[in-house]
C-alpha positions as CSV (number, residue, x, y, z in Angstrom):
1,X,0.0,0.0,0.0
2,X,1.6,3.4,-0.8
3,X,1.0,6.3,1.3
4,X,-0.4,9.7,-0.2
5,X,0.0,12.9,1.6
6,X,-2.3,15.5,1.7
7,X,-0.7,19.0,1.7
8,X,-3.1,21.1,3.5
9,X,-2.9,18.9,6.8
10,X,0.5,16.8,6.0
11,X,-1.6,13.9,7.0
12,X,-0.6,10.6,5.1
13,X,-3.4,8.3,4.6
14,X,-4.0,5.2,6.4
15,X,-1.4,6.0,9.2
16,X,-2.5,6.7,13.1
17,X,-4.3,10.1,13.8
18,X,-2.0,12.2,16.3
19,X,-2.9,15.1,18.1
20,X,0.5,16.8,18.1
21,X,0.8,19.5,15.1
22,X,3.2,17.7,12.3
23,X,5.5,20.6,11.8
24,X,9.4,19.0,11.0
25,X,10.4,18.7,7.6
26,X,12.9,16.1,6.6
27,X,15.3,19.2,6.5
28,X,14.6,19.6,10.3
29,X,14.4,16.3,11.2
30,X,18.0,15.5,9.8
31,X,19.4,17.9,11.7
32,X,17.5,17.8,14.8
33,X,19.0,13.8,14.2
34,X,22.6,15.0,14.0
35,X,22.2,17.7,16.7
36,X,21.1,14.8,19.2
37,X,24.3,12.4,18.1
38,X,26.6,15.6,18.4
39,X,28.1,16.4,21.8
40,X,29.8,15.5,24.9
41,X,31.1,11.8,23.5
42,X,33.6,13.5,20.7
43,X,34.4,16.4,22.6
44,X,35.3,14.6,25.5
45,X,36.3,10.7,25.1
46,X,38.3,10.8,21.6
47,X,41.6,10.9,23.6
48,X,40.0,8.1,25.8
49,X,39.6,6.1,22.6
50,X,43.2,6.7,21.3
51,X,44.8,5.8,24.6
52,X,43.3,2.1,24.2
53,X,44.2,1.5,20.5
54,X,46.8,4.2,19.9
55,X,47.2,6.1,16.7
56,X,44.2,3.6,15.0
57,X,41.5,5.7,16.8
58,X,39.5,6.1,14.2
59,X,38.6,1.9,14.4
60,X,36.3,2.0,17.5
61,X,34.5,5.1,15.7
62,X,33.9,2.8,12.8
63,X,32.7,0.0,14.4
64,X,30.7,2.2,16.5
65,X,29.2,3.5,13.7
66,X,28.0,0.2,12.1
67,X,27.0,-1.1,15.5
68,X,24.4,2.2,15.4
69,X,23.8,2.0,12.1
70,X,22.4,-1.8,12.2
71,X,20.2,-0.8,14.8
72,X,19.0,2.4,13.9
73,X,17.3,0.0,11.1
74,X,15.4,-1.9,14.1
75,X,14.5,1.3,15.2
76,X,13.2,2.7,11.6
77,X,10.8,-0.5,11.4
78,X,9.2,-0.3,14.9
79,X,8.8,3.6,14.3
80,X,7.5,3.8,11.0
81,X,5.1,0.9,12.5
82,X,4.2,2.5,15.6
83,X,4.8,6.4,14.8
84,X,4.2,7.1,19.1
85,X,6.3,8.8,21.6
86,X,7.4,6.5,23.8
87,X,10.2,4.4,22.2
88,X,12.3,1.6,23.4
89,X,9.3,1.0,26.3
90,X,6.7,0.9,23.9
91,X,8.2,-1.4,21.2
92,X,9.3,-3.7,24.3
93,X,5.8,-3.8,25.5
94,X,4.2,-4.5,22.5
95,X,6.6,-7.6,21.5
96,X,6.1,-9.2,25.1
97,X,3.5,-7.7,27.2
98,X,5.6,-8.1,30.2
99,X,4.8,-5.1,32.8
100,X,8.0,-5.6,34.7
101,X,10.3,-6.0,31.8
102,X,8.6,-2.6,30.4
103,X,9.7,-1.2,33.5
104,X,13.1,-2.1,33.5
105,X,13.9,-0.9,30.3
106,X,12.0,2.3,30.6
107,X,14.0,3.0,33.8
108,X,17.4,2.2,32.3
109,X,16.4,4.1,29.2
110,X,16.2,6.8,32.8
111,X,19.3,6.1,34.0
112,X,21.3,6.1,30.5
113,X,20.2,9.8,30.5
114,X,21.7,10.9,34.6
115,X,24.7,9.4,33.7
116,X,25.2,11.2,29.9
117,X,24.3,14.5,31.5
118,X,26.9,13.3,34.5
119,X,29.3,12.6,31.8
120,X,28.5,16.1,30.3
121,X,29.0,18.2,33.3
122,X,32.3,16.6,34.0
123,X,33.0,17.7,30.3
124,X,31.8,21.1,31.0
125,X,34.3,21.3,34.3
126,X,37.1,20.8,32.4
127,X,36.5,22.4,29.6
128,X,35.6,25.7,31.5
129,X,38.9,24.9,34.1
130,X,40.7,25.3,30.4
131,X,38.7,28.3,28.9
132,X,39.6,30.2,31.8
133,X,42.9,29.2,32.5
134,X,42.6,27.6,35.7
135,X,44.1,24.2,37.2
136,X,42.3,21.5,35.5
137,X,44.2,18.7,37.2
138,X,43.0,20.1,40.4
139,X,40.4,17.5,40.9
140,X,38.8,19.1,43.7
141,X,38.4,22.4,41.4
142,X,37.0,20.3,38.4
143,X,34.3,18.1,41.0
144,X,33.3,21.4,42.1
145,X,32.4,23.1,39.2
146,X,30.8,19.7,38.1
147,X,28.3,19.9,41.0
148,X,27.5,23.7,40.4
149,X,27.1,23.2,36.8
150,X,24.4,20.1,37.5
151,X,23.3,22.4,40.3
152,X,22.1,25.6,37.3
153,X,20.9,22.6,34.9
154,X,18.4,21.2,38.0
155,X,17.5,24.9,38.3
156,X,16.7,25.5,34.4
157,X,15.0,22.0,34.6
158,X,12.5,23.2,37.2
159,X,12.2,26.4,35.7
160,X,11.1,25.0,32.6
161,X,11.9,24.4,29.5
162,X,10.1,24.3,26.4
163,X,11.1,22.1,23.6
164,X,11.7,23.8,20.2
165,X,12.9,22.3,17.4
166,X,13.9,25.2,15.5
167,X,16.1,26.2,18.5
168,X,17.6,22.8,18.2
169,X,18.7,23.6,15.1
170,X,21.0,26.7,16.0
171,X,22.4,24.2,19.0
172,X,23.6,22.1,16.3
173,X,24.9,24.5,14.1
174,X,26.7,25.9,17.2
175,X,28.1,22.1,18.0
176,X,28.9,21.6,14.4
177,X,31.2,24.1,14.5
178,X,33.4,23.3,16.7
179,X,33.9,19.6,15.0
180,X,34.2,21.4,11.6
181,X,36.6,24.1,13.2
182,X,38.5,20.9,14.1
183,X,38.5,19.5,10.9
184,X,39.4,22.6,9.0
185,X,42.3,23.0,11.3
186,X,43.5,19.1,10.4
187,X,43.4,20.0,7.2
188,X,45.7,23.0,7.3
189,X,48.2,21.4,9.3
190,X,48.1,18.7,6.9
191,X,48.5,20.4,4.0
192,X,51.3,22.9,5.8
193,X,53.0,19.6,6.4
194,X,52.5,19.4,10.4
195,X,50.3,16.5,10.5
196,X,52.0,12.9,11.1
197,X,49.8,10.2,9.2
198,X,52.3,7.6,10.1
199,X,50.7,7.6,13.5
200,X,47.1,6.8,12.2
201,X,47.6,2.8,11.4
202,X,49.6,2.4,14.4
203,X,47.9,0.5,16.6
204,X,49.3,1.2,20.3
205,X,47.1,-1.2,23.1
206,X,47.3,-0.4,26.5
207,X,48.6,-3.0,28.8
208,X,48.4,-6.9,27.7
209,X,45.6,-6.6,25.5
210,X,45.7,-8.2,22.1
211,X,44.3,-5.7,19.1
212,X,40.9,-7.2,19.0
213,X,40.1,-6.9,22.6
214,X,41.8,-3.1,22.7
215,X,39.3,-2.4,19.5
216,X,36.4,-3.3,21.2
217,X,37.4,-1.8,24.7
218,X,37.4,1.6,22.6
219,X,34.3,0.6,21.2
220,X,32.6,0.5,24.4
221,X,33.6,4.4,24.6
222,X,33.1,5.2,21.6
223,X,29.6,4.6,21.1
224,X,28.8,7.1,23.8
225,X,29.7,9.2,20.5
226,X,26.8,7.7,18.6
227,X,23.7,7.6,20.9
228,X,21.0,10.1,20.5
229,X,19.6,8.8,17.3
230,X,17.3,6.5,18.9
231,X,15.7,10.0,21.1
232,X,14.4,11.1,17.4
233,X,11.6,8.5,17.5
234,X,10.1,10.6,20.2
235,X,9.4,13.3,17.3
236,X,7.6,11.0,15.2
237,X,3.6,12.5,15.8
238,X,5.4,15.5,15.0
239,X,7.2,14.6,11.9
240,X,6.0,15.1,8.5
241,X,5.1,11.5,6.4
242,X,7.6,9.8,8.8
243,X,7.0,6.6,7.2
244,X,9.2,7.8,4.1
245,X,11.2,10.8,5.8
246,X,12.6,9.0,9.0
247,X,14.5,6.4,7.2
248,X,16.4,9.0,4.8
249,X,17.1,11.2,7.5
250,X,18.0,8.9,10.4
251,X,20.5,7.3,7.8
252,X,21.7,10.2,6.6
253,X,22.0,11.4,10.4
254,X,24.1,8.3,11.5
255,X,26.2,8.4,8.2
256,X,27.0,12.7,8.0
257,X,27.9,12.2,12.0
258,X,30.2,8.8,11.3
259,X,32.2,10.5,9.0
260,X,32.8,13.8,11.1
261,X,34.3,11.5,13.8
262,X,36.5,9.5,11.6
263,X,37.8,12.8,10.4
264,X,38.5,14.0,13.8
265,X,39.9,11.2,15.2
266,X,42.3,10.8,12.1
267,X,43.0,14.2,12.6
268,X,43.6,14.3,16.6
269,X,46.1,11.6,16.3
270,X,48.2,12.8,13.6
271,X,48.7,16.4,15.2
272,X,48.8,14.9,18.9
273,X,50.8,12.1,20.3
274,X,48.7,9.5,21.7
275,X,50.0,9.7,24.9
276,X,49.2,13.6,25.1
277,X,45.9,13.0,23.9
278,X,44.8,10.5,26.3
279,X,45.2,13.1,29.0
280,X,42.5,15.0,30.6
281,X,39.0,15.8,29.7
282,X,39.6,18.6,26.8
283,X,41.5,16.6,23.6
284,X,39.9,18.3,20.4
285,X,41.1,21.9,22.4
286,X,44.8,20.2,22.1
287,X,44.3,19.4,18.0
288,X,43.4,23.0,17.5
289,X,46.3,24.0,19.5
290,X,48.6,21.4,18.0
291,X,47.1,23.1,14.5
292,X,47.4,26.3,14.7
293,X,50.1,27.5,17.9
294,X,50.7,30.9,16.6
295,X,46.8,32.1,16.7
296,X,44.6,32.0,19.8
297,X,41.8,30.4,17.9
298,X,43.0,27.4,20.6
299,X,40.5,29.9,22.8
300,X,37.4,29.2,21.0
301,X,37.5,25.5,21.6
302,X,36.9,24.9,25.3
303,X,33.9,27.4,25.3
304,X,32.3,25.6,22.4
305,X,33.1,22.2,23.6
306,X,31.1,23.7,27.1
307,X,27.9,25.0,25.2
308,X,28.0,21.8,23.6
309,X,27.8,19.5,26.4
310,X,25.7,21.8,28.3
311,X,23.0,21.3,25.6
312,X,23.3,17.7,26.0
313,X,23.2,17.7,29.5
314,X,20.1,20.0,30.0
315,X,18.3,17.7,27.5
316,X,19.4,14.6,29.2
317,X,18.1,15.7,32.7
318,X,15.1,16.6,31.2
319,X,14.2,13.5,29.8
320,X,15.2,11.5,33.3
321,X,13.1,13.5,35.1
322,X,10.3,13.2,32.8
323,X,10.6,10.0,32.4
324,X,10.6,9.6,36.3
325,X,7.2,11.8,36.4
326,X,5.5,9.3,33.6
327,X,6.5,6.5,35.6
328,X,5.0,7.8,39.0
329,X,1.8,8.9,37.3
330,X,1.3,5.2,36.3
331,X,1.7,4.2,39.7
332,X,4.8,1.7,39.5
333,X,7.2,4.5,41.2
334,X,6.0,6.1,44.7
335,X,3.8,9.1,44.0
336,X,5.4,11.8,45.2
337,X,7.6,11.0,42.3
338,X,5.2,12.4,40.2
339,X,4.2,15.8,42.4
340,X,4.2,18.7,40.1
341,X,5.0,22.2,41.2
342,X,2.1,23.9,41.0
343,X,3.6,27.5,40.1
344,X,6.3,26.3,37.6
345,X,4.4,23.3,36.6
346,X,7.3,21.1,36.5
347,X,8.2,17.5,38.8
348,X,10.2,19.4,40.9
349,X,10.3,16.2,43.7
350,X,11.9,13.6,40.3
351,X,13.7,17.0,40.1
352,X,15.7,16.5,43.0
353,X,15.9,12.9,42.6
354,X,17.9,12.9,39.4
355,X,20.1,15.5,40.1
356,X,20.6,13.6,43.7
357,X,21.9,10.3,41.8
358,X,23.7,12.7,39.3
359,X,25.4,14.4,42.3
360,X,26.1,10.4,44.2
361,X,27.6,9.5,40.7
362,X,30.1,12.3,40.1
363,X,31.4,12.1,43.1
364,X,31.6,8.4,43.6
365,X,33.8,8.2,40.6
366,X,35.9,11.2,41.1
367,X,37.0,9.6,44.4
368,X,37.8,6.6,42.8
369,X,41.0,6.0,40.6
370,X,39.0,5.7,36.9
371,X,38.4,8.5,34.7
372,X,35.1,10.3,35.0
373,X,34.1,10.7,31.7
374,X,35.0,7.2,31.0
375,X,33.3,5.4,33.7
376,X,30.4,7.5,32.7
377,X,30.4,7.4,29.4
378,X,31.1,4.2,29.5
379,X,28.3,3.7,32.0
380,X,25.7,4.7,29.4
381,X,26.8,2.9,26.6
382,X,26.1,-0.1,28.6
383,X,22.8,0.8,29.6
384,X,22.1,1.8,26.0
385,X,23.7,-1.4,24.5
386,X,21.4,-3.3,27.0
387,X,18.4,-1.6,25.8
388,X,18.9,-1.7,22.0
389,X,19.8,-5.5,22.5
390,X,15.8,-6.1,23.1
391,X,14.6,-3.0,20.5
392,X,16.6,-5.6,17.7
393,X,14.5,-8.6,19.3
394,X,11.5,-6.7,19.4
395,X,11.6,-6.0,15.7
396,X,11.6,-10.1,14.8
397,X,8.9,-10.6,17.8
398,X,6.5,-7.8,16.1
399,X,7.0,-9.4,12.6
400,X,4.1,-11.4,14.0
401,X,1.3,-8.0,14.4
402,X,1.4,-7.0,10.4
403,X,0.0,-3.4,10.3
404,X,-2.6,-2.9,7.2
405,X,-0.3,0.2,5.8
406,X,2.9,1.0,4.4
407,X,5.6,1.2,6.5
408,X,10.1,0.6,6.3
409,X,11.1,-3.3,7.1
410,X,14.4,-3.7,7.9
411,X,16.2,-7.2,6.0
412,X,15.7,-9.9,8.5
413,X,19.2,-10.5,9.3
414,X,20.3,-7.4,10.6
415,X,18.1,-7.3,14.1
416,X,19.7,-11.2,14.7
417,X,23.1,-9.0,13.7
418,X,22.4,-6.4,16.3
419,X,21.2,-8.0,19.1
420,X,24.4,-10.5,19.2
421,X,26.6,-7.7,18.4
422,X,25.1,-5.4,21.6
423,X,24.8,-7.9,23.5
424,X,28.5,-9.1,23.0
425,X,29.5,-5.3,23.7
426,X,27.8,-5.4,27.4
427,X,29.8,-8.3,28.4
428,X,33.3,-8.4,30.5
429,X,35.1,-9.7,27.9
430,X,35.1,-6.9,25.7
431,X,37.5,-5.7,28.7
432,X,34.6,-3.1,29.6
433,X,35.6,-1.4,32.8
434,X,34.2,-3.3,36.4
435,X,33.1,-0.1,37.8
436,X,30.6,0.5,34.3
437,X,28.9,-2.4,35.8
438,X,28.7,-1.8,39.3
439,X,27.6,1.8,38.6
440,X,24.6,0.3,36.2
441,X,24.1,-2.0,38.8
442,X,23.2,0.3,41.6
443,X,21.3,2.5,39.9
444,X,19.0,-0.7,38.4
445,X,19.0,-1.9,42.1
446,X,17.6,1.5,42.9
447,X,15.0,1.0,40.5
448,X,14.0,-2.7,41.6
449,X,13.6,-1.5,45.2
450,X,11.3,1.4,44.1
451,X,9.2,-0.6,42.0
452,X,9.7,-3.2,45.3
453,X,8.2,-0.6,47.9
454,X,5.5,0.5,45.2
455,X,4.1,-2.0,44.6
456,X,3.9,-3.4,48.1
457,X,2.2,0.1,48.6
458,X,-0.2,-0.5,46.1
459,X,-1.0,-4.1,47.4
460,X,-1.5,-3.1,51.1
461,X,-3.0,0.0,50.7
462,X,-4.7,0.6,47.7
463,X,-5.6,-3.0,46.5
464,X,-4.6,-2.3,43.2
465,X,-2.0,-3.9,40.7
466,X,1.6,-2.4,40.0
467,X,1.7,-2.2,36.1
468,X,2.7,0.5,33.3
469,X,-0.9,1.6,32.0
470,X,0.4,3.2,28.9
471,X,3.6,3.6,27.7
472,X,2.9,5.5,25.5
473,X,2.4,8.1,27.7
474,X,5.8,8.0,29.6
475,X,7.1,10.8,27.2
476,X,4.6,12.8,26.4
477,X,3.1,14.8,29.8
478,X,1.6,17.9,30.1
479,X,4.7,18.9,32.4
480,X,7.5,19.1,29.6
481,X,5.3,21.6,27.3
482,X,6.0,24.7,29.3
């Protein structure tokens, strides 16, 4: 069945009614796509990357890449099939009905996002320490302005903010230029014969590991680069014919943002020795410097790299305490999880919460002896790897409720390909840092005991059953549109 669109309304026959206003363009959606990729994973973990494969940093990126790219195809079937808000949760309740499952993923889904904006506002730290001139390896310094910066995002977040594509867009542009500035600066250097290319086959592991096992170590940091795609299904009842514009763009997202990093991280190697890299939270400001030492444009960098990650962190802390809300209106997280201020009209209480574990996380790790960013970072991918592991067994469950309209089909073998892959990349042997784990771990056991306590709650008391009513509403409350 083809779909036909009808201009006046942008409503394409024979898919679901929404009623959100269908107002982004494939132009908007593509970069409202890229925008989301874009941020604190480049700016902050490519020296991370290098330091566990040497000059060859540009091999996690890839592999990163095609790890997203196979399931970003998942996630074009179950969207373009279910065009609702809710995502991962929904397509996971809808292949196996399982309340408690639903939950799981929806809170991890949660917790990916306090530990990317953690990750972020350790990025920010730094980068601010540098911009300024002060002592970035004065850990106490850098922890400090961590905490105050997720102290002014809690603050924005109970304000409220209002979600606007079109803002978005100038974000990107802003985070875009950094990366290009980065580029363009590889490229003079190169061609001004300053850039060492030897460097960029050299693989360099880090202690005893063979190459294989130091490739997909960096892997496991370097797909912190390439999440964000899968927020974009959450725009689908406001996207124009998504059925035919979400699989260009999200493609076209994933492929434009694949090659920017590849570029960078050929780049960052052959102006900066790997070692030199590897060091601190602020690498790209070191391959402008490396670039170009005669001219301050080394300035720029740190402040761009902060706006950057500031977006992503505002945007991450937003959805975790939305997310929190949704779940606490459906009753299977304790209700004052779900009070709303009645003056800023915002969850103030999951507020607090989030920003609470973001503070606990921060500073657990920075008194430990791992990198922040790393364990963070790291941290998410894990989480995320987790969830897209059932999204790519969702799609061959769901191949079982045919929809009576058009809509994208991935080719059967690339879900079995992603869920082996992601699953392979959450386990120890990829050489996946222990504290990733135990990180994931308690916040998941936070989670359990919540939905432990609730639902006794709602046995004793209220004689009622502890299950997600609709997950499709988890993303899309009346709090967020302020």
């Amino acid at each position: 069945m083809s779909a036909t669109v009808d201009r006046d309304d942008q409503h394409v026959e024979g898919e679901e009614s929404t009623e959100l206003k269908r107002a982004i363009g494939p132009k908007l959606l593509l970069l409202f796509i890229i925008g989301d990729i874009l941020g604190t994973g480049v700016y902050a973990l490519t020296g991370k990357v290098a330091a566990e494969v040497g000059g060859a940093a540009w091999a996690p990126f890839i592999v990163a890449f095609a790890i997203a790219l196979v399931t970003a195809f998942s996630y074009l079937e179950l969207v373009t099939k279910y065009p609702r808000a809710a995502g991962a949760a929904l397509y996971t309740h809808k292949a196996f009905g399982i309340h408690f499952v639903t939950f799981l993923v929806a809170f991890t889904v949660m917790c990916s996002g306090i530990t990317s904006a953690s990750t972020a506002s350790q990025a920010f730290a730094s980068n601010l320490a540098d911009g300024f001139g002060l002592d970035g390896e004065n850990s106490t310094l850098v922890l400090g302005i961590a905490l105050a910066f997720m102290l002014v995002v809690a603050a924005v977040n109970f304000r409220g903010v209002g979600e606007s594509v079109k803002a978005n867009v100038v974000l990107t542009l802003i985070e875009l230029s950094g990366l290009l500035l980065v580029i363009l600066v590889g490229v003079y250097a190169a061609t001004g014969g300053k850039a060492d290319f030897s460097r960029v086959t050299v693989f360099d592991t880090a202690g005893d590991k063979n190459v294989f096992l130091a490739i997909t170590a960096a892997t496991s940091l370097a797909f912190f680069a390439m999440v964000g795609f899968e927020d974009a299904v959450n725009m689908a009842e406001e996207t124009k014919d998504p059925v035919h514009n979400f699989p260009k763009m999200m493609l076209t997202g994933i492929g434009v943002t694949g090659v920017i990093y590849v570029l960078i991280a050929i780049f960052a190697v052959a102006l900066v020795p790997v070692a030199e890299l590897g060091e601190g939270d602020t690498p790209l400001t070191k391959v402008v410097s490396a670039g170009l030492p005669d001219f301050p444009i080394d300035k720029v960098m740190p402040f761009i790299a902060m706006f950057a990650v500031a977006n992503s962190a505002l945007i991450n802390m937003l959805m975790a305490s939305r997310l929190l809300y949704g779940m606490a209106r459906q009753d299977v997280l304790p209700p004052p999880l779900g009070w709303v201020h009645k003056g800023r009209q915002t969850p103030w209480v999951a507020i607090i919460f989030t920003t609470t574990i973001a503070f606990g996380l921060i500073y657990f790790v920075s008194t430990t002896d791992n990198p922040v960013v790393s364990a963070l970072g790291g941290t998410t991918a894990l989480l995320l790897l987790g969830v897209f592991t059932i999204v790519n067994i969702a799609v061959l469950v769901l191949r079982k409720d045919p929809i009576d309209r058009e809509h994208f089909v991935t080719p059967t073998v690339l879900p079995f390909i992603g869920a082996a892959v992601c699953f392979y990349f959450t386990l120890p042997v990829t050489g996946r840092d222990p504290i990733q784990y135990t990180i994931a771990a308690w916040l998941l056991g936070i989670g359990v005991v919540l939905w432990a306590l609730t639902w006794l709650a709602n046995r004793l008391f209220f004689a009622k059953k502890t299950y997600l009513r609709d997950p499709e509403e988890l993303s899309s409350d009346d709090s967020t549109r302020n």
